[in-house]
N, C-alpha and C positions, 0 to 999 in steps of 0.2 A: 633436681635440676632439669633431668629429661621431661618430668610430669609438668613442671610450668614454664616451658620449653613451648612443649609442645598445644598448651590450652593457651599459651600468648600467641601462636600463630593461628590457634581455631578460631579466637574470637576477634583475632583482626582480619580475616579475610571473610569472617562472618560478616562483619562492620564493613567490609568493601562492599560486597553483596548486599547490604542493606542498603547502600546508599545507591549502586547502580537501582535495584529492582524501582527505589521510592520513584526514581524518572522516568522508566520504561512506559507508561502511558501517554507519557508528554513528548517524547520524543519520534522524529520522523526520520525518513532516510537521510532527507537534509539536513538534520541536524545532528544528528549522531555516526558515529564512525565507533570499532570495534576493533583492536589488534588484540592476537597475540602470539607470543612469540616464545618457540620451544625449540631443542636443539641440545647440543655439545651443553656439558658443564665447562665453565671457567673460558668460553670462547671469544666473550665480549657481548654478550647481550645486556645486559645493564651499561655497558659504557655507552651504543650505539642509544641504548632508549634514553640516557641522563643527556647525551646531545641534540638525539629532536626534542626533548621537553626542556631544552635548557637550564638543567637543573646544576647548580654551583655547587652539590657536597659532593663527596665520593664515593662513588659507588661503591656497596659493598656486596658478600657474597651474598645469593637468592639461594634460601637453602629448600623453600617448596613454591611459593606461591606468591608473587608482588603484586597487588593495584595500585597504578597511578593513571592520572587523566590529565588532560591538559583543551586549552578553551580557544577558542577564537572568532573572532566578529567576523560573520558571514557578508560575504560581498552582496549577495542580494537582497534587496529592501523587500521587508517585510519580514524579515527570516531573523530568529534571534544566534546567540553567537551560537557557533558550532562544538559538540566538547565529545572528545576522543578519549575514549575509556581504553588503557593501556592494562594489559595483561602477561606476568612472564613465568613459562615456569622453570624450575631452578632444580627442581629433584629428580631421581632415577626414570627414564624412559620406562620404564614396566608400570608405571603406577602415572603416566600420562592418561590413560581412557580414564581413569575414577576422576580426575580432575579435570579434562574437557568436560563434561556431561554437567559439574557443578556450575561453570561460569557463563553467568547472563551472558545474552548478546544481542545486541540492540543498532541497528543503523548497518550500513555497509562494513561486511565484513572479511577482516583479512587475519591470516594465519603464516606466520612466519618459520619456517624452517631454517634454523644456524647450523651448520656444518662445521668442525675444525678441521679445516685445511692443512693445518701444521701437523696433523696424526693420520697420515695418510690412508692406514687399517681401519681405523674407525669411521671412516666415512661410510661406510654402505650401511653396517650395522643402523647409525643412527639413521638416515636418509630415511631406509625399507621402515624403522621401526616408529618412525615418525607418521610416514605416508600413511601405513597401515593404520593405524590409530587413527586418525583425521579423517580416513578414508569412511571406517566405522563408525567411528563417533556423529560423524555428519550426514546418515546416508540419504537424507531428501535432498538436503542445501548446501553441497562442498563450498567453505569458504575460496575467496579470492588467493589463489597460492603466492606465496615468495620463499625462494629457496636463495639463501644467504650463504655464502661460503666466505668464513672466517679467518683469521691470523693471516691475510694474503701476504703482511710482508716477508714470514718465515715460506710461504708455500711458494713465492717467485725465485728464490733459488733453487730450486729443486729442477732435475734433469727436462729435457725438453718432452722427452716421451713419457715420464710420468706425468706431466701435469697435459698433456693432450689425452692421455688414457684418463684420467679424474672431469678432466670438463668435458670429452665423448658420455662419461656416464651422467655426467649431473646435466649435461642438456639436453640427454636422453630420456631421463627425468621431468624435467621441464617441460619437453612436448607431450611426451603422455600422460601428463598428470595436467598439463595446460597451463601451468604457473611462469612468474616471472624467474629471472633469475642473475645475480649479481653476485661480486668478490668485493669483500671487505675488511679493511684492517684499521686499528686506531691510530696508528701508527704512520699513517700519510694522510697528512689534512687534503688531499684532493677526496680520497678515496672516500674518508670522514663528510665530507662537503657534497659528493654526490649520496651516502645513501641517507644524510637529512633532509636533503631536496626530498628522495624517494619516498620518507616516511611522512614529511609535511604533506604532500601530496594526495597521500593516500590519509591522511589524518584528518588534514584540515582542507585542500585543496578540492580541485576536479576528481581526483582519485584515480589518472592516469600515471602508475610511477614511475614510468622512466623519460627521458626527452632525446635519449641518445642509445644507442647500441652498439653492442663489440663483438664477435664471435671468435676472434682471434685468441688462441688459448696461450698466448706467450704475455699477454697481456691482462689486465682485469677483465672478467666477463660482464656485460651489461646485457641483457638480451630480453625486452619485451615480450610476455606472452603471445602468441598465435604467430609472432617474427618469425621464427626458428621453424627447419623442417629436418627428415628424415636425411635427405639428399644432400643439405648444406650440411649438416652431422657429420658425411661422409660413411653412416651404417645404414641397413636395413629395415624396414619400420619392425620395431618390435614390442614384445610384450615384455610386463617386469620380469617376469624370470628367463627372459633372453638377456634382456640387462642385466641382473643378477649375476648370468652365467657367464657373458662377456667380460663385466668386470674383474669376477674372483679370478677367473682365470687367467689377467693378466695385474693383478696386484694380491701380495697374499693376504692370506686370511690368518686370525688369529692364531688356531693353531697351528697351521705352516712355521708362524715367525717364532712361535717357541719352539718348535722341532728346528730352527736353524740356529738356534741360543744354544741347545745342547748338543748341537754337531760343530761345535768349535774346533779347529785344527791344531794340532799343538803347534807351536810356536817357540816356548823356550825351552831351555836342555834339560829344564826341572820338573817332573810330573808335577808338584806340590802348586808350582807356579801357575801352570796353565789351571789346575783344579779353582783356586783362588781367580781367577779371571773368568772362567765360567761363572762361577757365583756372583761374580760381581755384574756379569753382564746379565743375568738372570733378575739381578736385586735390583737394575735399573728398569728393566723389563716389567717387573710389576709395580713398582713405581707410577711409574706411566701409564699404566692401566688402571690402578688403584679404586676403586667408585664404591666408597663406603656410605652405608645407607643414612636415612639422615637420622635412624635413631641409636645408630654407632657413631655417627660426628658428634650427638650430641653427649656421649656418655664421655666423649674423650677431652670436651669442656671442662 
């Protein structure tokens, strides 16, 4: 099962690749556009893309590697239609650089960064580990950044000062890395409606993605590249590992939060009891972090 597993996904994204490389001569800035878009497992990156390309089935899970594209009659005559080659990856961040380096890229280029906002701990991880990769991978031509912050509807409950500590870092991000940056959930068709504008835009459009901006961190973030400054952040201008250090230090880190799993308080009169609630909050614990590789999901087929 795992053996034609995995030669059913070599030779279909062999066959995406054939078919971008056969147009790359034909194709101009005008006519071609490039996304893709890496991040969180399970964040909504295949719903956000089945909405800009209007696609009717359901999405399902992206366990390494998706092509789709989508077409559109260029407003200016003489120009034939315009077609947007969609790219998403779906597998472990550590094995992102071997898979940037494979995929053609052709026309105006942009790279999408999804973050889940509903796993508070994991945002930096992915973020740095993202940056990093894109950073190298591209070092003549950094693509066009967009940094997407996902599951907003679970992240707007969340206390006022943690989500002011998360969008000081992710806008901190934004200016030094020069990217756009936006909050998104599937889950409110406004939010849904703005970032299909965003990705029409940058697909088919001008390739300006935003028409509006928000810096207020109680609300969604919208914020246009070069918008945004050091001063309106309300920090210092800094380098990534002063963000880095800002950060961890005021949201914990991985293992902080399982040394807080294991210093549980007792609470009932029963040792046996409280032992039992440790475990359980430990079993939930790796649960939620779980990120099994994709040649252990598929043995578990």
């Amino acid at each position: 099962m795992e053996k034609k597993a995995n030669t059913y996904n070599i030779r279909r994204n062999n066959l995406a690749a054939q078919i971008v490389n056969k147009t790359l001569n034909q194709i101009s800035e005008d006519t071609a556009r490039t996304i893709i878009i890496v991040g969180s497992k399970s964040v909504g990156k295949s719903s956000l893309l089945h909405s800009f390309l209007e696609k009717s089935d359901r999405p399902r899970e992206t366990l390494v590697l998706e092509y789709s594209f989508g077409r559109k009659s260029s407003q200016k005559q003489g120009i034939e239609k315009i077609i947007c080659h969609v790219w998403e990856y779906g597998g472990r961040l550590e094995m992102l650089r071997n898979v940037l380096v494979s995929i053609p890229v052709t026309g105006r280029f942009f790279l999408c960064i999804m973050v889940d906002l509903s796993k508070i701990k994991t945002v930096w991880n992915t973020l740095e580990t993202c940056i990093q990769i894109v950073s190298d991978s591209y070092i003549n031509s950094l693509p066009e950044l967009i940094i997407i912050g996902g599951k907003y509807d679970v992240y707007k409950n969340y206390d006022g000062d943690m989500k002011k500590n998360i969008s000081t870092t992710l806008r901190s991000m934004a200016v030094l890395y020069n990217a756009h940056l936006l909050f998104y959930t599937n889950k409110e068709p406004q939010l849904v409606r703005k970032a299909k504008e965003v990705f029409y835009n940058i697909g088919f459009g001008n390739g300006i993605p935003f028409r509006e901006k928000n810096t207020n961190y109680t609300k969604p973030l919208m914020i246009p590249r070069g918008s945004d400054n050091w001063d309106s952040i309300g920090v210092p201008s800094s380098t990534l590992e002063q963000i880095k250090m800002r950060h961890l230090s005021r949201i914990p880190s991985e293992g902080e939060m399982k040394q807080e799993v294991k210093g549980l308080q007792r609470s009932h009169p029963e040792p046996a009891l409280d032992s039992l609630v440790a475990l359980k909050y430990e079993e939930l614990h790796n649960l939620e972090t779980f990120d099994p590789s994709i040649d252990e999901y598929l043995m578990l087929l």
